[in-house]
Structure formats: C-alpha cells, structure tokens
Backbone as a printed PyTorch tensor [residue, N CA C, xyz], in Angstrom:
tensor([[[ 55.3270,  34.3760,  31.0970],
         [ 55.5690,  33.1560,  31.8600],
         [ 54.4780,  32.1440,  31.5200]],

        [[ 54.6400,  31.1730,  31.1790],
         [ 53.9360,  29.6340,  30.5100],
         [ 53.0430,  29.1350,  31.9090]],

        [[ 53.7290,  29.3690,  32.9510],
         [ 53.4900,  28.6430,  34.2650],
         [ 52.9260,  29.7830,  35.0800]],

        [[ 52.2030,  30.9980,  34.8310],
         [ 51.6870,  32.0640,  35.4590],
         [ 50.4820,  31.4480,  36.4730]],

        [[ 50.2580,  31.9730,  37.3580],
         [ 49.3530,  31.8230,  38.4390],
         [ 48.1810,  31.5470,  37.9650]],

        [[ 47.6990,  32.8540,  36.5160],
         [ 46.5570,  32.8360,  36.0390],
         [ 46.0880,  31.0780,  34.8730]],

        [[ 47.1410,  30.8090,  34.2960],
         [ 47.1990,  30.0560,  33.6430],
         [ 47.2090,  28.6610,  34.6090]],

        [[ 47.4360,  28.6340,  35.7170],
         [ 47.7960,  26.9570,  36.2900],
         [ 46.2910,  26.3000,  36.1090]],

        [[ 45.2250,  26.9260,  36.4440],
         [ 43.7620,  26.2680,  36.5010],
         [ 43.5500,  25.6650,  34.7090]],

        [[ 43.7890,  26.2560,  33.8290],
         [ 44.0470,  25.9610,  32.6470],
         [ 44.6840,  24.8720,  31.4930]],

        [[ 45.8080,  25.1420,  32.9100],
         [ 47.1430,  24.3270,  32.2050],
         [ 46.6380,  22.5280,  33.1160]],

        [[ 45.9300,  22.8060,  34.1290],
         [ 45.8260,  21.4430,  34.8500],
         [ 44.3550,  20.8320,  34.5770]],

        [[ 43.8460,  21.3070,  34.2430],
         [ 42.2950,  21.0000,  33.5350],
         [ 42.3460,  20.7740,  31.8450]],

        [[ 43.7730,  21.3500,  31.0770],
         [ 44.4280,  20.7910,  29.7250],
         [ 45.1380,  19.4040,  29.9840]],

        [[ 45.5990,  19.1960,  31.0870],
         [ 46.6870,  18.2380,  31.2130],
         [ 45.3340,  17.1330,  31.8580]],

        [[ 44.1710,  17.2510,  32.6310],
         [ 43.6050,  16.2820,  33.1530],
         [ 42.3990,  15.9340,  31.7520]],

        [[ 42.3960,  16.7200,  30.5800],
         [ 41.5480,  16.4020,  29.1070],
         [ 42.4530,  15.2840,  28.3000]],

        [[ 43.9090,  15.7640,  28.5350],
         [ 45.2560,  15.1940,  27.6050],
         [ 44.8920,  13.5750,  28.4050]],

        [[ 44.6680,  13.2990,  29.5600],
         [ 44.9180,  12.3480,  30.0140],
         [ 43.9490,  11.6680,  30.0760]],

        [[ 42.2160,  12.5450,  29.7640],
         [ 41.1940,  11.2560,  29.5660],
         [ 41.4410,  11.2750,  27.8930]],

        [[ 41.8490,  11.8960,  27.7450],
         [ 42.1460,  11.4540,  26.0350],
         [ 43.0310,  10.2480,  26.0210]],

        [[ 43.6760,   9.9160,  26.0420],
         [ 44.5420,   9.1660,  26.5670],
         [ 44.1500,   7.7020,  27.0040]],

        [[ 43.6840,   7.5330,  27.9180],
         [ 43.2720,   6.9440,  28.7560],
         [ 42.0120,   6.1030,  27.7650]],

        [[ 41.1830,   7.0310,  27.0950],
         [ 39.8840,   6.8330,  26.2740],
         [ 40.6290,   5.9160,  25.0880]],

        [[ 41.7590,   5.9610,  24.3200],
         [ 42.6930,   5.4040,  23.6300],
         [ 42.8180,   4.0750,  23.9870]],

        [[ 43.3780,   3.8730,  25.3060],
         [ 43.8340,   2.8620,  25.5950],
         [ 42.7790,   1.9060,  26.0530]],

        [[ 41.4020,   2.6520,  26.6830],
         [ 40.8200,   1.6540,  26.4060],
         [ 40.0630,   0.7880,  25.4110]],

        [[ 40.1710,   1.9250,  24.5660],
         [ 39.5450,   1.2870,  23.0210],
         [ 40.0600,  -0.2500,  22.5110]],

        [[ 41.6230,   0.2500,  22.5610],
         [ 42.4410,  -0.3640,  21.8190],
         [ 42.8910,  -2.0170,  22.6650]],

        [[ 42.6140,  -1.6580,  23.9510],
         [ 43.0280,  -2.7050,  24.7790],
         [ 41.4730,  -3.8880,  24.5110]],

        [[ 40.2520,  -3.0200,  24.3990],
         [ 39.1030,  -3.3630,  24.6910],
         [ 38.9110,  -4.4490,  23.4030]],

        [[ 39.5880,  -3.8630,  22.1670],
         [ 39.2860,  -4.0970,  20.9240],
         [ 40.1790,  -5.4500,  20.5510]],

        [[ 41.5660,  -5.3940,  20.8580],
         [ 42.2660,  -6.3140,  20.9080],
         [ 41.9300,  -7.0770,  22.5320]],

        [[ 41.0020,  -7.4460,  23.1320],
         [ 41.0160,  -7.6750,  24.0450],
         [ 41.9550,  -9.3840,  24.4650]],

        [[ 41.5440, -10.2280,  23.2530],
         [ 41.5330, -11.6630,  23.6100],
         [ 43.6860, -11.4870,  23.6500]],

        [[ 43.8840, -10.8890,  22.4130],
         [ 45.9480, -10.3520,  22.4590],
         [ 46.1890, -10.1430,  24.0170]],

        [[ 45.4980,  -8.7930,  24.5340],
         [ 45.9740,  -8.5500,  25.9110],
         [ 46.2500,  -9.2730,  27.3740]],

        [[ 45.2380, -10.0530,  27.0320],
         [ 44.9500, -10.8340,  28.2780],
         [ 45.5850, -12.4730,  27.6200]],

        [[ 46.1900, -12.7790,  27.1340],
         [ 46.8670, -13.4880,  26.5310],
         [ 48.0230, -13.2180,  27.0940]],

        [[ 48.6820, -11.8380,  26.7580],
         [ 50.1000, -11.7870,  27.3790],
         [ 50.0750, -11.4380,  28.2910]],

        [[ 49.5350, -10.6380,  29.1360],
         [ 49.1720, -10.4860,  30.3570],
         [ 48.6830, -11.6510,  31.3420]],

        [[ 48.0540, -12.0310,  30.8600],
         [ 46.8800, -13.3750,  31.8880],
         [ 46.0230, -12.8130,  32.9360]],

        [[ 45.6330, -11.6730,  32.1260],
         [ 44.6810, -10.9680,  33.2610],
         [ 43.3260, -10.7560,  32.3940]],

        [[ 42.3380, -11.0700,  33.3900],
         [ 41.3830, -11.1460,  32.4520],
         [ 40.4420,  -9.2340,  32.1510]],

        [[ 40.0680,  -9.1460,  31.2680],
         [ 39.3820,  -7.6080,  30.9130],
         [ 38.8120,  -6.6020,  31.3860]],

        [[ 38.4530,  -7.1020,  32.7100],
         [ 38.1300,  -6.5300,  33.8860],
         [ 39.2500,  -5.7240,  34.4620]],

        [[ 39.9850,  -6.8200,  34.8060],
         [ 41.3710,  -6.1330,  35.3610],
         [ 42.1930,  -4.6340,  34.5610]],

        [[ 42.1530,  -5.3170,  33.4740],
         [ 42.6100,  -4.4320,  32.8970],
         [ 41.7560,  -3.2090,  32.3360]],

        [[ 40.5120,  -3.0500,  32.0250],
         [ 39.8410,  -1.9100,  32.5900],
         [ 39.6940,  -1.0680,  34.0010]],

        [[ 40.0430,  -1.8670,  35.2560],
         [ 40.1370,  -1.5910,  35.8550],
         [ 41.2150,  -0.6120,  36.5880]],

        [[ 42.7470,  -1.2100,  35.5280],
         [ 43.6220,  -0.8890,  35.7610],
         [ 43.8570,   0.5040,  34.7040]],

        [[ 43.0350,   0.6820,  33.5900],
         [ 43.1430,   2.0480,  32.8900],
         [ 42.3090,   3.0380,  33.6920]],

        [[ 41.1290,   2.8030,  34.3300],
         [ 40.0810,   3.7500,  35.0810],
         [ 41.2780,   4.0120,  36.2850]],

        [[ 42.2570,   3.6490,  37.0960],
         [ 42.8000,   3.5420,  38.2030],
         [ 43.8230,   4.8170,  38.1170]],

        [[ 44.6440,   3.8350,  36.5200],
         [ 45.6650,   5.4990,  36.1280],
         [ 45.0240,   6.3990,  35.1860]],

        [[ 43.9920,   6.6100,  35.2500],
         [ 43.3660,   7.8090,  34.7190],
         [ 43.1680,   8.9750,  35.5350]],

        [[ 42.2740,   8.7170,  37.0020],
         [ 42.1620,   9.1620,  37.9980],
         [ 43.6200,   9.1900,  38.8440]],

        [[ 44.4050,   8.0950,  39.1520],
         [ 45.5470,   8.3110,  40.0270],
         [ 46.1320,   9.6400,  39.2180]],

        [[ 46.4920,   9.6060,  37.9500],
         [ 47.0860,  10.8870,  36.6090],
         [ 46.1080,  12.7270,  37.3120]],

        [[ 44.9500,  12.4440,  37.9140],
         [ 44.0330,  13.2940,  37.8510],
         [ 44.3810,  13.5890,  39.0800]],

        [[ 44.8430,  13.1420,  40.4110],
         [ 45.5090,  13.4020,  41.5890],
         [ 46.6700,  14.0200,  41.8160]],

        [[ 47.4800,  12.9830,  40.7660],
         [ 49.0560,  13.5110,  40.4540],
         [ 49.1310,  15.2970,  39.9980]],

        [[ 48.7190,  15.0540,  39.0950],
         [ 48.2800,  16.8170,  38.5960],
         [ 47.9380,  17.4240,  39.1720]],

        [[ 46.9230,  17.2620,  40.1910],
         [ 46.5380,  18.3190,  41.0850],
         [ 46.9750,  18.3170,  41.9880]],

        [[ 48.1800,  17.3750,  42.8490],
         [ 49.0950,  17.5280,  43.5670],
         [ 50.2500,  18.5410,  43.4690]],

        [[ 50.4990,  18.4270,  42.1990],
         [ 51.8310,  19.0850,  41.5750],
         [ 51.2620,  20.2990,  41.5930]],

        [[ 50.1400,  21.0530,  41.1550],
         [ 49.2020,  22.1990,  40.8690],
         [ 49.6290,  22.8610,  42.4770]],

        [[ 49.5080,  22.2550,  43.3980],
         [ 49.0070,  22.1760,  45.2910],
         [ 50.5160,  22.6350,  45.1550]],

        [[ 51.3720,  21.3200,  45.0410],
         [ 52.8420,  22.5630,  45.2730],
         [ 53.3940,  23.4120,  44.5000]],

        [[ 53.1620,  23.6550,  43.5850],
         [ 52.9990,  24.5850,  42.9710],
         [ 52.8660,  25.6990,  43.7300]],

        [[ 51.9440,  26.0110,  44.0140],
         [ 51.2590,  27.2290,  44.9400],
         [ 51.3180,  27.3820,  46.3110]],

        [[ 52.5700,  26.2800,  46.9880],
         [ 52.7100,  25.8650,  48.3270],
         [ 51.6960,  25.8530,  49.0660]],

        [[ 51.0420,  24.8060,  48.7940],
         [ 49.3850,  24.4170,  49.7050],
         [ 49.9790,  23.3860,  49.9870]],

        [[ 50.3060,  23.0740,  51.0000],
         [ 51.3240,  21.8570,  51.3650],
         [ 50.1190,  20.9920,  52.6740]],

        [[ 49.3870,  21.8490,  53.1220],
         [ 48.4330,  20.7840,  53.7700],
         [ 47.2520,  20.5890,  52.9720]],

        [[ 47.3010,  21.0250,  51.9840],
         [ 46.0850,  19.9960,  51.1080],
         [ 46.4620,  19.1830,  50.0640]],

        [[ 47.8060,  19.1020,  49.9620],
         [ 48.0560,  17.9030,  49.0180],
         [ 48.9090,  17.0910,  50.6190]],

        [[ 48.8970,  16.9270,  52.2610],
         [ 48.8280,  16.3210,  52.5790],
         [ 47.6040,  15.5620,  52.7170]],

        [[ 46.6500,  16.4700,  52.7730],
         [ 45.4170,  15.7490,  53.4390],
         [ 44.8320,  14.6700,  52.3850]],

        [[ 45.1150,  15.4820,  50.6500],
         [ 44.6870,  14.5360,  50.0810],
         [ 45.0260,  12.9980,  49.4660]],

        [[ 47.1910,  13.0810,  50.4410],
         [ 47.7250,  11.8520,  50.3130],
         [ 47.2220,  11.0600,  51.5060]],

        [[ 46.6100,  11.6740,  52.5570],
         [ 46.3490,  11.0560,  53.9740],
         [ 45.0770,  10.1050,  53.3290]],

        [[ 43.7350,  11.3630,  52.9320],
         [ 42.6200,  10.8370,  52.9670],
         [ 42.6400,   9.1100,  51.0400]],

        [[ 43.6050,   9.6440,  50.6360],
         [ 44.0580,   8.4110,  49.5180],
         [ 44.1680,   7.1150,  49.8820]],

        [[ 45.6630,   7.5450,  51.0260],
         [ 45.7010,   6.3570,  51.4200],
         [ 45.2810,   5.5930,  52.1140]],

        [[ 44.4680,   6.0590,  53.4930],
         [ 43.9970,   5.1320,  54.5210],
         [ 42.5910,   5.3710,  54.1190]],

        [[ 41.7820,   5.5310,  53.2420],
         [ 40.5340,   4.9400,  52.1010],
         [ 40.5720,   4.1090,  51.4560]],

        [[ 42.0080,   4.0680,  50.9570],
         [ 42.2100,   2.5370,  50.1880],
         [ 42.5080,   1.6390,  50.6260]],

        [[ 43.1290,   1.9510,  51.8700],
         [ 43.8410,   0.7960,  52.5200],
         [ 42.1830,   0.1410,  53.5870]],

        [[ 41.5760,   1.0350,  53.6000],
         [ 40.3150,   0.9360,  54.5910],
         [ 39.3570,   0.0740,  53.8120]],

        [[ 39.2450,   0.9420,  52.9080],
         [ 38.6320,  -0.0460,  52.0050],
         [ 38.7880,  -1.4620,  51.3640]],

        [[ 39.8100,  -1.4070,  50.9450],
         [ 40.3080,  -2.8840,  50.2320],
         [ 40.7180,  -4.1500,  51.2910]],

        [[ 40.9860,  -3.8180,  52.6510],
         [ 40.9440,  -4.3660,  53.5150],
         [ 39.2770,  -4.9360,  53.9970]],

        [[ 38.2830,  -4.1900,  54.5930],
         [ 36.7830,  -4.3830,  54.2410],
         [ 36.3940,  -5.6040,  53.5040]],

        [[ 36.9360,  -4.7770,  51.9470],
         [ 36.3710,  -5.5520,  50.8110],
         [ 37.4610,  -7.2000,  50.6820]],

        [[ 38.3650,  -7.5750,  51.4660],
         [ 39.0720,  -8.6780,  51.0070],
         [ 38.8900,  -9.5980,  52.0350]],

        [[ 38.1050,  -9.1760,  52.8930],
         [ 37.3060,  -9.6310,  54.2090],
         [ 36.0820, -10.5950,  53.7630]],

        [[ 35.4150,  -9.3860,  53.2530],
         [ 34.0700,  -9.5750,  52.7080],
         [ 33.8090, -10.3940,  51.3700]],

        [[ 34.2640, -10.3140,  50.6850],
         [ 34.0400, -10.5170,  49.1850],
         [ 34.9620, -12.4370,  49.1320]],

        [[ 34.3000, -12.8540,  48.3420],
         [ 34.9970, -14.4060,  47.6240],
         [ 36.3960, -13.8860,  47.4090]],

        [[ 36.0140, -13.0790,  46.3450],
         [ 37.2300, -13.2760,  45.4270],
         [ 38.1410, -12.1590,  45.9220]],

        [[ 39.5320, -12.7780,  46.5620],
         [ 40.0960, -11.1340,  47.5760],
         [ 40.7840, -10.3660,  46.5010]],

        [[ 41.2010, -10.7680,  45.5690],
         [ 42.1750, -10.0180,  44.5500],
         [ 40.8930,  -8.9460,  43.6100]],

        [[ 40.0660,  -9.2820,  43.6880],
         [ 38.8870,  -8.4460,  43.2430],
         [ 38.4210,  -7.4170,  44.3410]],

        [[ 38.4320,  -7.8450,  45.8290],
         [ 38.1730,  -6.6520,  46.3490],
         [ 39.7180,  -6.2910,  46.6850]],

        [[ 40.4000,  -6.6220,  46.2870],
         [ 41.4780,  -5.6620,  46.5580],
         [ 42.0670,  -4.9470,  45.8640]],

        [[ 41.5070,  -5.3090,  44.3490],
         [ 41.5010,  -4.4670,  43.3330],
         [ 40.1010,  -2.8870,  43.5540]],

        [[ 38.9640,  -3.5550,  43.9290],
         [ 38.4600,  -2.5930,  43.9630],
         [ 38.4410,  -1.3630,  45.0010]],

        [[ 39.2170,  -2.2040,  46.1540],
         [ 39.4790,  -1.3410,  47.4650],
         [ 40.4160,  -0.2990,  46.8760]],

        [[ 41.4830,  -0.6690,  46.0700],
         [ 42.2610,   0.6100,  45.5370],
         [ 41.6840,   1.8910,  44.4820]],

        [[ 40.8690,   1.5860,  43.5740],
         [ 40.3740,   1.8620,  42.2070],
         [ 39.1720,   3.0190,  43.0760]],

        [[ 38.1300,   2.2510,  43.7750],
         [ 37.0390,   3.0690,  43.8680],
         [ 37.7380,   4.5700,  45.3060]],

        [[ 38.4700,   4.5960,  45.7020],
         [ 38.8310,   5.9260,  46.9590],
         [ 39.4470,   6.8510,  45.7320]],

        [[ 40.2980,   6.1460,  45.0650],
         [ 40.8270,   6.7990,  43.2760],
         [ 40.3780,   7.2320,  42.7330]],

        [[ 39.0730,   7.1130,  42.2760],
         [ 37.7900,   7.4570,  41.2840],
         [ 37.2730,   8.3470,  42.1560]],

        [[ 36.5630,   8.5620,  43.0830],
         [ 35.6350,   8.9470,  44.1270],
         [ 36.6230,  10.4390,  44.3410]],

        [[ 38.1500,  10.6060,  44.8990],
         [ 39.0020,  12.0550,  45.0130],
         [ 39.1580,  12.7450,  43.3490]],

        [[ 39.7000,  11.3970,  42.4480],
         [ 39.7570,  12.2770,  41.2360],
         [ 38.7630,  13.1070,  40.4420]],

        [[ 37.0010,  12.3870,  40.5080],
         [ 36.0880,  12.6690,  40.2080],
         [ 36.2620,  14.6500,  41.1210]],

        [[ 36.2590,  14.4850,  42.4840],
         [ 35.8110,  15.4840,  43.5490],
         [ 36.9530,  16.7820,  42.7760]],

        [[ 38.5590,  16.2420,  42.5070],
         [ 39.4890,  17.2790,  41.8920],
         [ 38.9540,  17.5620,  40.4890]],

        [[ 38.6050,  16.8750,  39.6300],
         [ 37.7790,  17.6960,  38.4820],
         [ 36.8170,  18.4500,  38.7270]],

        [[ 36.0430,  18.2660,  39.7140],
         [ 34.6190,  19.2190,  39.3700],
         [ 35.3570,  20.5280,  39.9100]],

        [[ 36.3430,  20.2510,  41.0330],
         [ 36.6660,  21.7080,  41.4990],
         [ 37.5790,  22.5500,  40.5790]],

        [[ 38.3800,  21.6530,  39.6010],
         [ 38.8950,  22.5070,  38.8310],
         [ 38.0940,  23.1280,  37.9510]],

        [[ 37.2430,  22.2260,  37.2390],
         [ 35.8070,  23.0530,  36.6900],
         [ 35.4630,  24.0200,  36.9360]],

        [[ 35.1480,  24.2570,  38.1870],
         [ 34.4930,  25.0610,  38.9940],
         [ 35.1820,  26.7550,  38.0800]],

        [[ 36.7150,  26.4790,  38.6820],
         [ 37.7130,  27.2860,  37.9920],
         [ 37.8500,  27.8930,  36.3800]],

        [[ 37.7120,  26.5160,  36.0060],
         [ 38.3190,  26.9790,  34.4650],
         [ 37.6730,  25.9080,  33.8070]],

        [[ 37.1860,  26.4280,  32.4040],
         [ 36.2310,  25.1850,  31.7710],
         [ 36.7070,  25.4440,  30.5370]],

        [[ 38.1370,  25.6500,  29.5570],
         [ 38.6190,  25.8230,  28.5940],
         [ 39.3360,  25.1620,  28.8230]],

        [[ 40.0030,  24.1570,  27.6830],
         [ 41.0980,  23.2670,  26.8950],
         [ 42.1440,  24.2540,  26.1750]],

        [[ 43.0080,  24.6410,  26.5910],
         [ 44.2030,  25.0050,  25.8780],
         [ 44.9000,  23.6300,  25.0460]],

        [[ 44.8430,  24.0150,  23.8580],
         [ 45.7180,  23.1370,  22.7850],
         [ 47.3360,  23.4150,  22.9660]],

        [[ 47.7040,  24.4590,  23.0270],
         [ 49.4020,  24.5040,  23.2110],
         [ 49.1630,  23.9160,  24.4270]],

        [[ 48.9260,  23.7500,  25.7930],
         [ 49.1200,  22.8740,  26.9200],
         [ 49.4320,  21.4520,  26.3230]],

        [[ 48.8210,  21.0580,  25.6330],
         [ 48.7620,  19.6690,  25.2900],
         [ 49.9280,  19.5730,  24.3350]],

        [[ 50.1340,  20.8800,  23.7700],
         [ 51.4680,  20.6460,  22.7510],
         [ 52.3740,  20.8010,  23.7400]],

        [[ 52.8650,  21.4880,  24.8080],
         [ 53.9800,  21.7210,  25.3270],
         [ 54.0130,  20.0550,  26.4970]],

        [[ 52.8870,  19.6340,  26.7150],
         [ 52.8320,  18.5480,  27.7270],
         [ 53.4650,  17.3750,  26.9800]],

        [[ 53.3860,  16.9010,  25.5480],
         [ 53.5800,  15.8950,  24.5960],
         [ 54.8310,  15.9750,  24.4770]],

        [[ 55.5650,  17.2480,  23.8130],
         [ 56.5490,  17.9190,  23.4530],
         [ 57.7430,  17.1290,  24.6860]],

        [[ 57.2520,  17.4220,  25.7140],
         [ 58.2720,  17.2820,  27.4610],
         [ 57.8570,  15.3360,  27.9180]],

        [[ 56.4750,  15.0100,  27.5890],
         [ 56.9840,  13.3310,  27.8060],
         [ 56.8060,  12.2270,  26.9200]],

        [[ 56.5870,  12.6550,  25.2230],
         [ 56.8300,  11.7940,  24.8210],
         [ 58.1920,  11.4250,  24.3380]],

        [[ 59.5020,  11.6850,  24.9280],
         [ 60.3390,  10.8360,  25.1520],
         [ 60.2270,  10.3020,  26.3720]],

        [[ 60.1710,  10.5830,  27.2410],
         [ 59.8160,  10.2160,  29.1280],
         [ 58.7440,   9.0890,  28.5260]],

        [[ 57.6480,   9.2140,  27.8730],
         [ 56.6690,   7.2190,  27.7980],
         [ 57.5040,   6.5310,  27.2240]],

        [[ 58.4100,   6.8160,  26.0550],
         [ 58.8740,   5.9510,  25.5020],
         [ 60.3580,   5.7620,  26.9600]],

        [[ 61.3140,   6.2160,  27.2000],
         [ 62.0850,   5.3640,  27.7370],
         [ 61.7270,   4.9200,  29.5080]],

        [[ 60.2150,   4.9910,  29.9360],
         [ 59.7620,   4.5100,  30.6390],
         [ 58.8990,   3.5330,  30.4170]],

        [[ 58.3040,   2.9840,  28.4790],
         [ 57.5820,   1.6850,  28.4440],
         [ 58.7340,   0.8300,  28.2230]],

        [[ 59.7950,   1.3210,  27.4410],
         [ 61.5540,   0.2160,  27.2240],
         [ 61.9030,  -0.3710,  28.7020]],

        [[ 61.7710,   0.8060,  29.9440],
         [ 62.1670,   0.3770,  31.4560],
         [ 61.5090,  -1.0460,  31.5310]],

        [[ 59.6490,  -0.4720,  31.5590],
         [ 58.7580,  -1.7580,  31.6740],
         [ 58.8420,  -2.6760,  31.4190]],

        [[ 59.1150,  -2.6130,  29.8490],
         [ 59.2930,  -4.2280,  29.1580],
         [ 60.8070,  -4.6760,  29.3990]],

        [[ 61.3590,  -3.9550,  29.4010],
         [ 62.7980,  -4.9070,  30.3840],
         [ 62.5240,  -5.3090,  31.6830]],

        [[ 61.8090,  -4.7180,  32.8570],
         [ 61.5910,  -5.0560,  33.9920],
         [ 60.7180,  -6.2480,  34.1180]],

        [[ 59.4840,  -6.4020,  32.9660],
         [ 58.3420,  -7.0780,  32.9520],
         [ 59.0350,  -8.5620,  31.9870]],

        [[ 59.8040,  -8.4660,  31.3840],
         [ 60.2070,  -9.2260,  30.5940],
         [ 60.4790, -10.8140,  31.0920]],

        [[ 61.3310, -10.6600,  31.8940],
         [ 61.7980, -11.7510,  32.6630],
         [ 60.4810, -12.4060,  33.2330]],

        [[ 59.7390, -12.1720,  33.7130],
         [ 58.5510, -12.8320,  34.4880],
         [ 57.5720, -13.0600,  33.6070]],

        [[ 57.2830, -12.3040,  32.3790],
         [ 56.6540, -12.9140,  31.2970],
         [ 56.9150, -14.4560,  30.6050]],

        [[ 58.6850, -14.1970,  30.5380],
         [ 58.9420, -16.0280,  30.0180],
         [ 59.1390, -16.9970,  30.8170]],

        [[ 59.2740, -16.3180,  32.2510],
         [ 58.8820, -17.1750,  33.1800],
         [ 57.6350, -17.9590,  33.6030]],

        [[ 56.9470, -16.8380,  33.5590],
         [ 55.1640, -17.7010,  33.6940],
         [ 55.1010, -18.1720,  32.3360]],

        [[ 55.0740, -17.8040,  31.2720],
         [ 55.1070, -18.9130,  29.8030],
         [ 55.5400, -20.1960,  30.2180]],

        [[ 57.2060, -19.8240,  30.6700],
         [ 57.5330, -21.3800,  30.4350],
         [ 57.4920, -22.4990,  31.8380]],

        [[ 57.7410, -21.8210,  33.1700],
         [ 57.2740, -22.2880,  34.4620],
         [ 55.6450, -22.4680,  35.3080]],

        [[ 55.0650, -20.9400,  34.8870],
         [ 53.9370, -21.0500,  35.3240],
         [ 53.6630, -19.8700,  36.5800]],

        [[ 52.5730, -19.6890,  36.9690],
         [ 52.2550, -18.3950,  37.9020],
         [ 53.3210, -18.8770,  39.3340]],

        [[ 53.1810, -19.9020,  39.5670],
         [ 53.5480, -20.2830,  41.1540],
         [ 55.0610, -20.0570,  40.8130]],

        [[ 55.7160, -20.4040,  39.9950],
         [ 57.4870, -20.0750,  39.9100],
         [ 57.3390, -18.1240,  39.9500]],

        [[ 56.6720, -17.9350,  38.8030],
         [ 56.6000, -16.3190,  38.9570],
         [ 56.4450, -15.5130,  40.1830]],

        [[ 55.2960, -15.9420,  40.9810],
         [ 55.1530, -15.4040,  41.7500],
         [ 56.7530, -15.4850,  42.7110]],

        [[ 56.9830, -16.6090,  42.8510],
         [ 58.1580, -16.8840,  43.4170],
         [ 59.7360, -16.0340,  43.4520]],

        [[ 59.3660, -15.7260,  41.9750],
         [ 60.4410, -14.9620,  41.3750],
         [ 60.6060, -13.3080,  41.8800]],

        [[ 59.2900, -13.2440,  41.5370],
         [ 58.3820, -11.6490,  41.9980],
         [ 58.5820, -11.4470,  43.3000]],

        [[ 58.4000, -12.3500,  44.3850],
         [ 59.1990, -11.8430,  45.6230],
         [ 60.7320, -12.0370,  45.8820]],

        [[ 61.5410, -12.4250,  45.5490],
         [ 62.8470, -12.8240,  45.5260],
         [ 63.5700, -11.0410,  44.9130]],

        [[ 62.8980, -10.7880,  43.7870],
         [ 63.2560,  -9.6110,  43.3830],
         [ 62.7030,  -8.1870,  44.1230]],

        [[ 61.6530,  -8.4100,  44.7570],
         [ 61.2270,  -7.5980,  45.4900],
         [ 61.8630,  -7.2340,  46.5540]],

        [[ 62.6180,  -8.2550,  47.4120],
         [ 63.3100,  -8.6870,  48.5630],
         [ 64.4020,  -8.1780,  48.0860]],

        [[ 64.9310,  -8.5220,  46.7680],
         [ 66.7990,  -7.9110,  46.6460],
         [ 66.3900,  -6.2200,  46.3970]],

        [[ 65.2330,  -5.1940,  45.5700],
         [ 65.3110,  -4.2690,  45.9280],
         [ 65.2910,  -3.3780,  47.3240]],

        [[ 64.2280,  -4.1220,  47.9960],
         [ 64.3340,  -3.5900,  49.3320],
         [ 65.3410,  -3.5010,  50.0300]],

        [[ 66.1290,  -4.9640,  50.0960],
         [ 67.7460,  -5.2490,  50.4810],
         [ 68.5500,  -4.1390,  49.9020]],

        [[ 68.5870,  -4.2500,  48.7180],
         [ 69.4340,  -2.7360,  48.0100],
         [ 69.3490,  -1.2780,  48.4820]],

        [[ 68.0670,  -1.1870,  48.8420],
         [ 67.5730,   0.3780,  49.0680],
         [ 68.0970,   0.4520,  50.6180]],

        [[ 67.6540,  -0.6800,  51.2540],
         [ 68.1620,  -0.8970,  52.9150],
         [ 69.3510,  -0.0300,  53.0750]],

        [[ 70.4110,  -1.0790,  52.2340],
         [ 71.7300,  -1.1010,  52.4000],
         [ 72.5140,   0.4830,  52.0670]],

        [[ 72.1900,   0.9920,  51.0790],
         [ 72.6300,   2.3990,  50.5580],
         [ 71.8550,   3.6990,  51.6080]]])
C-alpha cells in the first residue's frame, strides 16, 4: 500500500519539499522577470512575493490537513481551521486599523497567522520524518500535472476578462466589474 500509515509522515514532508521546490521556482522567475509581472498584473513585487510565501505555507496546511483526515483526527484539523481563521481575521483587522496603507495590512494580516501555523506543521513533521522520498514527488507530479495545467487555462479564462478591462477602462471599472460577478456567483450558488 503507497498510502500505508508508516509512509504518510514521509509522503507529507515529500509533498511539503515538492512544494518549497516549487514555490523557490516561482519566486526566482517572478523575481527575475519582475518589471513583465507587475506590468500584467499591476501589482507591485511585494505583493507578489507576498502572495508566493502565502501559497507556499497555505500548500503546507493543506497537506497536513489532508494527512489529519487521513488518520481521522478530525479535531485537530478543526482546531487548526479555527485557530487559521480567526488569527487572520484578528489580525488583518488590527493591522488595517493601524497601519496607512490598509491593503498592506490586510495583506499582511492574512500571510503572517499562514507562515507562523505552516512554519509550527513543518517542524512537527520533522520531528517525525526527515527523508525526501523521490517516487512521492514522482507519483505527486504524475496525479497534478494535468490538474495545474487545466486549473491555470480555468485562471486565465476567469482572469482574462478583467485584465482587458483594467487595460482598456481602468481599476475603478474593474473593480466594478469584480463585484457584479461576485454578486451573480453568490446569486447562483443562493439559488441552486
């Protein structure tokens, strides 16, 4: 069995290496092409470091959530969606109080409770198991690199529209747009 009891500490400490690998990639490449990114984006380099450190660690939760049911520990992957969310929400609230710039502490109100649990779930898997299995990483690639690819095609169709919108209207139409569509999913989900 691939998924044995003995193997999960292994297989989730391979899958949380696969993902600072990963992660270490993207920031190179984002870092390197920086002036491209934030061009099509309109976010400036910060952000978007911010936003690779965020799903590196959120990736490092996810995994060890799945690990939790896995093994039906069902009140510690509550406690650790409890203590997630009302840290971030505690926090970034605080910080959008406090701070000038609120989209900065409300960026950081999310990022740092993120960093701070994912950091705490590595050392304990450590604790466990301190080997990299290479087939983990082959069987993990194997199962989503079709899943990135027809989930970055989703993105850039979803993201698309509001890209040539702010090009050719500007942030204030976008934003505009961005809740209108937000409003017809909610409406949708309501309704069904």
């Amino acid at each position: 069995n691939f998924f044995s009891i003995h193997s999960l500490f292994l297989h989730t400490l391979s899958c949380f290496s696969l993902s600072g690998v990963s992660a270490m990639i993207w920031f190179v490449i984002l870092n390197i092409f920086s002036t491209f990114f934030t061009n099509i984006s309109n976010l400036s380099i910060y952000y978007i470091n911010c936003m690779i450190v965020y799903l590196f660690f959120h990736s490092v939760i996810l995994l060890f959530q799945m690990r939790t049911k896995f093994l039906f520990k069902y009140k510690t992957n509550i406690i650790i969606n409890i203590v997630h969310s009302v840290g971030a929400a505690i926090l970034a609230v605080c910080l959008v109080l406090i701070m000038k710039n609120k989209l900065q502490g409300r960026i950081i109100g999310a990022v740092i409770p993120t960093v701070i649990i994912g950091i705490c779930l590595i050392i304990y898997i450590l604790r466990k198991e301190r080997k990299i299995c290479i087939e983990h990483w082959k069987y993990a690639l194997k199962v989503s690199i079709p899943y990135i690819l027809h989930s970055l095609s989703l993105i850039l169709l979803s993201s698309l529209d509001k890209i040539m919108i702010n090009n050719i209207c500007g942030s204030d139409k976008t934003a505009l747009y961005s809740l209108a569509c937000s409003c017809t999913v909610a409406i949708t989900l309501l309704s069904k």
